[in-house]
C-alpha positions in Angstrom: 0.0 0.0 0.0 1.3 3.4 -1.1 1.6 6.4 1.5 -1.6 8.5 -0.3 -3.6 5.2 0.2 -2.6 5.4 3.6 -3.5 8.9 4.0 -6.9 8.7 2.1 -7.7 5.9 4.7 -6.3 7.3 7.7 -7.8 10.6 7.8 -10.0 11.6 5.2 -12.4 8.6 5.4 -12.4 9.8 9.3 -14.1 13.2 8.9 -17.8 11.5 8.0 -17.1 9.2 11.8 -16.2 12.1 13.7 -19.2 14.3 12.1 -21.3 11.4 13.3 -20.0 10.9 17.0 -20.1 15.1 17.0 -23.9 15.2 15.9 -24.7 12.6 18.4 -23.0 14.1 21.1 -24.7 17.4 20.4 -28.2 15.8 20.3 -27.8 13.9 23.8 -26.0 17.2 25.3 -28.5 18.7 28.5 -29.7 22.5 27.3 -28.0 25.0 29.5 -31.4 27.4 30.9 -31.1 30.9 30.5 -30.4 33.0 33.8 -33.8 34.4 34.4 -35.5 30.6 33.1 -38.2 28.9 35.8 -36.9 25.3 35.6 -40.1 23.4 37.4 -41.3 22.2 34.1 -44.2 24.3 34.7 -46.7 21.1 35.3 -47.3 21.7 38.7 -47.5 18.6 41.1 -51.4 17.4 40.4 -51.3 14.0 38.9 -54.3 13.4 37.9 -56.0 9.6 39.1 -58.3 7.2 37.6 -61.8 7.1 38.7 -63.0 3.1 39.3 -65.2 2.1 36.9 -69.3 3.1 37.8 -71.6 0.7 38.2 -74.5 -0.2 35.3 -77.8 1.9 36.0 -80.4 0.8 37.1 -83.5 3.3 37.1 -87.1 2.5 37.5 -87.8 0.2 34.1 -84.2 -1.3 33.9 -83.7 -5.1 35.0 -82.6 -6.2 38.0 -79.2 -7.5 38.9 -78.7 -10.9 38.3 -78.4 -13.5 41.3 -75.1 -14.7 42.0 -74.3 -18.3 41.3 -74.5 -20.6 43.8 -71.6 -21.5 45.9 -70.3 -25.0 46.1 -67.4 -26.4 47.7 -65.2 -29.2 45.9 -62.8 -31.8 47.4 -59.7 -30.8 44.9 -57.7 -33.2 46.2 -59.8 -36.3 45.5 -60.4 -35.0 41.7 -57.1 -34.1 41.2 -55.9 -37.5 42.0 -59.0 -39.0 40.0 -60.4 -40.9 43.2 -64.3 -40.5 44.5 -64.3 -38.8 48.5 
């Protein structure tokens, strides 16, 4: 390899990598705020919160709720192991 090879690699081809790592260190840099600059963020501290989910209505012509399902208790054991109790 002759010396402007060299060169042409070394350096020149160079310029477009250190352009790069420049524009990405400019873009990831903090903003210094000016002297007189309120630096809250101006959002205050209210956060606003979810409200739970209402309930259906139920005026004077809609249905009633429907009666919950019976409760009945199950052995797990026994079916799990496929024998009767």
């Amino acid at each position: 390899m002759d010396w402007p090879t060299f060169v042409w690699m070394f350096l020149v081809l160079k310029i477009p990598v250190v352009a790069a790592l420049l524009l990405i260190w400019y873009a990831v840099k903090a903003p210094v705020p000016a002297e007189g600059e309120d630096r809250s963020g101006g959002g205050g501290s209210h956060h606003p919160r979810l409200r739970p989910p209402r309930g259906p209505r139920r005026g004077p012509h809609a249905e009633l709720a429907p009666p919950s399902p019976p409760r009945v208790r199950t052995d797990v054991r026994s079916t799990e192991l496929g024998r009767r109790p």
